[in-house]
C-alpha positions as CSV (number, residue, x, y, z in Angstrom):
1,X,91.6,206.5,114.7
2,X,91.8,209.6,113.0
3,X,88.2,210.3,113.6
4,X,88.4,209.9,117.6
5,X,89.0,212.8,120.1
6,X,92.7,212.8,121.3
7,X,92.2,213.6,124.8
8,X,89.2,210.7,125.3
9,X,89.3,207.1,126.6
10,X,88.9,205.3,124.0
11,X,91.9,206.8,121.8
12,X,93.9,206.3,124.7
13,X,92.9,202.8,125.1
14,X,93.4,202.3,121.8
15,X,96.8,204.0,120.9
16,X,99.2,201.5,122.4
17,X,100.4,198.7,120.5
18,X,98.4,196.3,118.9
19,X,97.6,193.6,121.2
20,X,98.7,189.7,119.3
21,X,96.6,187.1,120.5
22,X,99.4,185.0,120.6
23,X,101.4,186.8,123.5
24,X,98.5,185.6,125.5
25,X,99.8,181.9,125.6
26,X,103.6,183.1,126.6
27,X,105.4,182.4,129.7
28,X,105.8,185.9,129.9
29,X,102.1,187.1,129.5
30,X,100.9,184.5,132.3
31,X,103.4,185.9,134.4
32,X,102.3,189.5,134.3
33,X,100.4,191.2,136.6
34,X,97.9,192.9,134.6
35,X,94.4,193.3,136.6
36,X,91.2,192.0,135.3
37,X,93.1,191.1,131.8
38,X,95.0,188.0,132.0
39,X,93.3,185.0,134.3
40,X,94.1,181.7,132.8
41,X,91.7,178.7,133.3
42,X,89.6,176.7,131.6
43,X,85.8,177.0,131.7
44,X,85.3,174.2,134.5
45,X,87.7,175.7,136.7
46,X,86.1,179.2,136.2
47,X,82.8,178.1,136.5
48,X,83.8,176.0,139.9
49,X,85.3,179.6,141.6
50,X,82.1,181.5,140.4
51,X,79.4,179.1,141.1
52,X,79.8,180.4,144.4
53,X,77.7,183.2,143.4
54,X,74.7,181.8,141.6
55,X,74.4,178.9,145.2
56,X,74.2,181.9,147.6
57,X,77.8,181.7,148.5
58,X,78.5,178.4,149.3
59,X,80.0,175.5,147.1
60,X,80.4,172.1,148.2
61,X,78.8,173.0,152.0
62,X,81.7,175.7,152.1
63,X,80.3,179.1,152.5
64,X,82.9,181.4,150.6
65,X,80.1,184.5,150.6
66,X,77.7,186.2,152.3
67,X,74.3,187.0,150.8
68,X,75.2,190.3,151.3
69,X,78.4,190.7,149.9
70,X,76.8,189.0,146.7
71,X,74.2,191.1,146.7
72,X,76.5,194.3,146.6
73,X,77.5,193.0,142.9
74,X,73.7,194.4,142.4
75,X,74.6,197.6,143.1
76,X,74.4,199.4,139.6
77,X,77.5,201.7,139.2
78,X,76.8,202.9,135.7
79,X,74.4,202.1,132.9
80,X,74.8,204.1,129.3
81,X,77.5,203.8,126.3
82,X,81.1,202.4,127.4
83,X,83.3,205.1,126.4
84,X,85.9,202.9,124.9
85,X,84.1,200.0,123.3
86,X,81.7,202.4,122.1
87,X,78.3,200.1,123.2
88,X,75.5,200.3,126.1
89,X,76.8,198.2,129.2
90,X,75.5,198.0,132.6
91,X,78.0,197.9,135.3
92,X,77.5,196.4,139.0
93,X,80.7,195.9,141.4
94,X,82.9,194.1,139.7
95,X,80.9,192.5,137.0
96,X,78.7,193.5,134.4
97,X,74.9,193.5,134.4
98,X,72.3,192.4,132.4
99,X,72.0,195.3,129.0
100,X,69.2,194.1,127.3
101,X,70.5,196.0,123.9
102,X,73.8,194.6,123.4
103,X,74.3,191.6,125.4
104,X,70.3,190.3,124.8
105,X,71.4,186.9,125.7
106,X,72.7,187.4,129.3
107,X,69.8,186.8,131.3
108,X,67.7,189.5,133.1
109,X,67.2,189.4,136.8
110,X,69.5,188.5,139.2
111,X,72.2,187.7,136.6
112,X,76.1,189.1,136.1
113,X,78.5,188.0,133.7
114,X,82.1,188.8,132.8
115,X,83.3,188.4,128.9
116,X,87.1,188.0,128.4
117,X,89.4,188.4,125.1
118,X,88.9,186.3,122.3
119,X,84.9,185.5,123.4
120,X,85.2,183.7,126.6
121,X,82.0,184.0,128.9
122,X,80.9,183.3,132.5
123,X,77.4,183.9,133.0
124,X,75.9,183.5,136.9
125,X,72.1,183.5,137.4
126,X,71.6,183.7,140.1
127,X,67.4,183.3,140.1
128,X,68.1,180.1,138.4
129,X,71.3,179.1,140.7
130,X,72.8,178.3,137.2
131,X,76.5,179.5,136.2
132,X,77.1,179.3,132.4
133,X,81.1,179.3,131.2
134,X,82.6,179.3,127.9
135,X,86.1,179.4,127.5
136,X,87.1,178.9,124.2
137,X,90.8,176.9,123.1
138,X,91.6,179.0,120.0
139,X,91.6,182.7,120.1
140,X,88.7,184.5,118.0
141,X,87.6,188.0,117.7
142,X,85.3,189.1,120.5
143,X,85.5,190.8,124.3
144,X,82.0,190.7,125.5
145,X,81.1,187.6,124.7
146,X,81.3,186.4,120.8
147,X,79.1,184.3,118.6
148,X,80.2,181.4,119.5
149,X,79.4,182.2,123.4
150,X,76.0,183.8,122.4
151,X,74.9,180.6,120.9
152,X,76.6,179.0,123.9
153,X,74.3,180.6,126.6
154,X,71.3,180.5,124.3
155,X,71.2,177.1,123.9
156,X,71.7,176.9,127.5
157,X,69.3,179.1,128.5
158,X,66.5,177.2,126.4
159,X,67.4,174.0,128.1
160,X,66.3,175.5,131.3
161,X,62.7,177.1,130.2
């Protein structure tokens, strides 16, 4: 910490208190409003709400999306080292983007992806009309992904070639 510059994002994202991966299973954490941090499901019931993306917007003959709003996740926003995590990530509307260099797994094309605390993973192809999700039951180090997701989406992924 000493090393980082004071006045930059990723001190200031990092100076609070240390975050326990236990508080995320309290009544009190699920209860919180915290944006983009603390949805709860499992990884069928995250992969049912985002299929929607890799079947053109519509699940189960419901059409929930427009081709064009979906294709507005497309829309690059930024593409270069994340100033807090400290790695290259690619960054469409609301989801992140294919990056080669440190997330080789996600597919390239018309994929997005979304990583979440303790190496959960939801992964929508959409040139495939696949939608990969790994939500893990015991909390382990990771936020983009982890290894356990990675060999997750692999595994996956060869299954389809």
């Amino acid at each position: 910490m000493a090393a980082l510059d004071r006045e930059g994002p990723r001190f200031k994202t990092l100076v609070g208190p240390t975050a326990n991966p236990a508080s995320a299973n309290t009544p009190a954490w699920r209860r919180a409003d915290l944006p983009a941090l603390n949805g709860h499901g499992n990884a069928r019931s995250v992969a049912r709400i985002l299929k929607a993306l890799a079947l053109g917007g519509t699940v189960d003959g419901v059409r929930l999306l427009s081709p064009d709003t979906i294709g507005v996740i497309f829309d690059e926003q930024s593409h270069g080292t994340d100033l807090v995590l400290g790695i290259p990530l690619r960054w469409g509307i609301g989801f992140a983007l294919p990056e080669s260099e440190s997330v080789p797994y996600v597919p390239q094309g018309r994929a997005c992806y979304w990583g979440g605390w303790g190496g959960s993973l939801i992964v929508m192809d959409l040139d495939t009309r696949t939608t990969i999700s790994y939500m893990m039951n015991k909390m382990a180090p990771g936020i983009i992904g982890s290894d356990r997701s990675e060999n997750y989406v692999r595994a996956i992924q060869s299954c389809l070639t």
